[in-house]
PASE-35399 format. One line per 10 residues: number of its first residue (from 0); for each residue x, y, z of C-alpha. Coordinates in steps of 0.05 Angstrom, whole numbers, plus 5000, padded with zeros to 4 digits. Layout:
<nodes>
NUM	X:Y:Z; ... $
</nodes>
This chain:
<nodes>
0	5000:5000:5000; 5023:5073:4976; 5007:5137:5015; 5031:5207:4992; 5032:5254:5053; 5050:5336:5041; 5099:5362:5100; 5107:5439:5083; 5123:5436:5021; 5160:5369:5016 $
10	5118:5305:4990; 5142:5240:5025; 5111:5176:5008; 5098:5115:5061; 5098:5047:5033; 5060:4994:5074; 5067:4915:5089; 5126:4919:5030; 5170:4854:5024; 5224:4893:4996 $
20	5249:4965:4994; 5288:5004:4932; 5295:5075:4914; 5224:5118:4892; 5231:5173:4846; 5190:5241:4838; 5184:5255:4927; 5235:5280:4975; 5231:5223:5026; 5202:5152:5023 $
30	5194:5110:5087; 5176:5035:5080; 5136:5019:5143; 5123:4950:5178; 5180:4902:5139; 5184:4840:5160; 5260:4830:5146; 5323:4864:5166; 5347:4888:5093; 5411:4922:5085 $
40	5411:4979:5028; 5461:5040:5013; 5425:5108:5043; 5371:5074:5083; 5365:5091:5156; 5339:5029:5194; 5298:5029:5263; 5270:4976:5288; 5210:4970:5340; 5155:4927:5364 $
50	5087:4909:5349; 5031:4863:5375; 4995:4817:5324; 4937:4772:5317; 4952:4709:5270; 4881:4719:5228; 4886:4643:5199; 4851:4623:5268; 4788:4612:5273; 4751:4666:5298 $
60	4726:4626:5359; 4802:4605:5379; 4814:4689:5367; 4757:4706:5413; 4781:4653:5464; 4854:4690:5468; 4821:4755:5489; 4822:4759:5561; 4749:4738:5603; 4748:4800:5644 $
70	4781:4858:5612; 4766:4843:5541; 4707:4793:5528; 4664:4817:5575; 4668:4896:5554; 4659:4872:5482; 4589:4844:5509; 4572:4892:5542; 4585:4940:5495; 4530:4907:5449 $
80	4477:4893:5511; 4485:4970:5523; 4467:4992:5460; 4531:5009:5426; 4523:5008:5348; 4592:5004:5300; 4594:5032:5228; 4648:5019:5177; 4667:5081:5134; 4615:5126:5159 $
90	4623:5193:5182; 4693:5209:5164; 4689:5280:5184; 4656:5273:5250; 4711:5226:5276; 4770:5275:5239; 4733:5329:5290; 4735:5273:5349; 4806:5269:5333; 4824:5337:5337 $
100	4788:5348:5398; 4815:5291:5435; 4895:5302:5412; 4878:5374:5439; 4856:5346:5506; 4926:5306:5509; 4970:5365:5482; 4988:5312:5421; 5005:5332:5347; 4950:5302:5297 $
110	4991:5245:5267; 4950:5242:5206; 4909:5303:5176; 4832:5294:5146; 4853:5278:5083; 4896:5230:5096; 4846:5196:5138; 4797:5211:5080; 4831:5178:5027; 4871:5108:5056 $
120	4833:5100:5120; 4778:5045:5135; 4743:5072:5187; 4701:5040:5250; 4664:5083:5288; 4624:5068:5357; 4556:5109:5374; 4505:5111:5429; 4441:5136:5423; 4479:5169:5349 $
130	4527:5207:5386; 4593:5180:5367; 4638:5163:5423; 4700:5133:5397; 4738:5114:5336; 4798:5086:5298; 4832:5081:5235; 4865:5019:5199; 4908:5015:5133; 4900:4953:5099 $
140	4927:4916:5043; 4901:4842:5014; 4944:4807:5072; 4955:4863:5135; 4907:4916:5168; 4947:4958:5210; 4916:5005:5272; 4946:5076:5255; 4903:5112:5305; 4853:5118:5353 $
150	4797:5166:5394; 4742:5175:5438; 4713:5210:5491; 4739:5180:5542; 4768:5242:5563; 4708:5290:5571; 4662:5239:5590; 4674:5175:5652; 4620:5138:5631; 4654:5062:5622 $
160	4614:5044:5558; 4677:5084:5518; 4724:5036:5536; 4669:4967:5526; 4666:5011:5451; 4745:5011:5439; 4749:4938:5453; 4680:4928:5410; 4712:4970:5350; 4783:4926:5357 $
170	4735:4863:5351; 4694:4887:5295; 4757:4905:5259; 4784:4840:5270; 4723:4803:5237; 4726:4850:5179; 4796:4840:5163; 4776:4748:5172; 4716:4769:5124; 4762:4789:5074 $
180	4822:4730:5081; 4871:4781:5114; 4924:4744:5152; 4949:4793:5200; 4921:4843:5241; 4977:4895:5272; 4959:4933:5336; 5002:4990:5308; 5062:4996:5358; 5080:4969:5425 $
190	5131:4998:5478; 5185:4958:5492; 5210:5005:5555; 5190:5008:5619; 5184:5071:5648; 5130:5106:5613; 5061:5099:5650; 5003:5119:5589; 5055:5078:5538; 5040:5019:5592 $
200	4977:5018:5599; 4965:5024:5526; 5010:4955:5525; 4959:4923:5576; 4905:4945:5533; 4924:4909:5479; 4954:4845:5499; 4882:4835:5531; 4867:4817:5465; 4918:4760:5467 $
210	4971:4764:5404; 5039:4761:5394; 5091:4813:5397; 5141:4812:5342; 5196:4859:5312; 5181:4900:5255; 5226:4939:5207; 5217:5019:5194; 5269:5042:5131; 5274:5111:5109 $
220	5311:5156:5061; 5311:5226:5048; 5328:5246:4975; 5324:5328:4992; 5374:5363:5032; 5323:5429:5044; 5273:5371:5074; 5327:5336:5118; 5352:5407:5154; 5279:5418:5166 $
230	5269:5359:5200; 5327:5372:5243; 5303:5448:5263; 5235:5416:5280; 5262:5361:5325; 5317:5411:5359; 5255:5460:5378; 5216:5403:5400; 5272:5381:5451; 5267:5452:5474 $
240	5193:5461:5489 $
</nodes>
């Protein structure tokens, strides 16, 4: 899977789920994201991280089975006995302003702008009563979907149903991606440290869900020298904020 992003006035393109990586004309950066392999190829930088993933070849009754009883399978139900209802690919621009309002709330940078969101997203969004509550965004190619981001109201609102609907959206994303003979769904990132609390309990979160963590492969390369001193000016003033 392509995606073409605009930074300023730089155009860097993301390539997802690749097997291999090579040089891409006509941008000024290209970053292949989730490789499986540790490839080794003149003027790519190389970082490697975690993820958690769900083998999708299961059944979906031995998938359901790894979720946890009490923090995972019983939200999901409750979620539905409570009323909440899940689209797919509904409402773009309500959850883009769910988004914006909950990074706000968390002082966070928007990862990904509406557009982007717009144009390579599938998109599950949970509702009470048609008030949408919570959201998230997968990319997804004929074998991988991939969690890019997430939101919800969870942080105006305690009612408990938000987080039931996160776990509900996870699961209805899950039998979406078996529907279509996807093998691997990607919880998008997992912290390998130990010291930061949210990244934590993000980590709990989703290996509630059972899963298997795994390394992945992130390879960049910058073809424009305007494009790489911006990128270090930004990341100088962001260690100084």
């Amino acid at each position: 899977m392509v995606t073409d992003r605009k930074i300023g006035l730089f155009k860097i393109k993301e390539i997802w789920f690749s097997d291999n990586i090579f040089d891409v004309k006509d941008c000024h950066s290209v970053s292949f994201i989730t490789n499986k392999d540790n490839f080794n190829l003149d003027g790519f930088n190389c970082v490697k991280s975690q993820t958690l993933t769900i083998d999708l070849i299961q059944s979906l009754d031995i998938i359901w089975d790894g979720f946890s009883k009490k923090s995972c399978r019983y939200e999901i139900k409750r979620a539905g006995r409570d009323g909440v209802k899940i689209q797919i690919n509904q409402d773009y621009s309500k959850y883009c302003d769910l988004d914006r309002s909950f990074r706000k709330l968390k002082r966070l940078q928007r990862t990904f702008d509406d557009e982007y969101i717009k144009d390579y997203g599938t998109l599950f969004t949970a509702y009470i009563q048609d008030e949408l509550i919570a959201g998230q965004v997968y990319l997804e190619d004929k074998n991988n979907i991939r969690w890019i981001i997430g939101a919800s109201k969870r942080l105006e609102s305690n009612n408990p149903i938000i987080g039931c609907a996160n776990r509900a959206l996870i699961w209805e994303a899950i039998k979406y991606a078996k529907d279509r003979n996807i093998k691997v769904f990607d919880f998008g990132g997992y912290y390998a440290g130990n010291e930061v609390k949210d990244a934590l309990a993000v980590n709990f979160f989703k290996q509630s869900f059972g899963g298997k963590i795994v390394d992945r492969f992130v390879y960049s390369k910058i073809y424009s020298l305007k494009y790489k001193l911006s990128k270090r000016i930004v990341n100088l003033v962001r260690r100084t904020d």
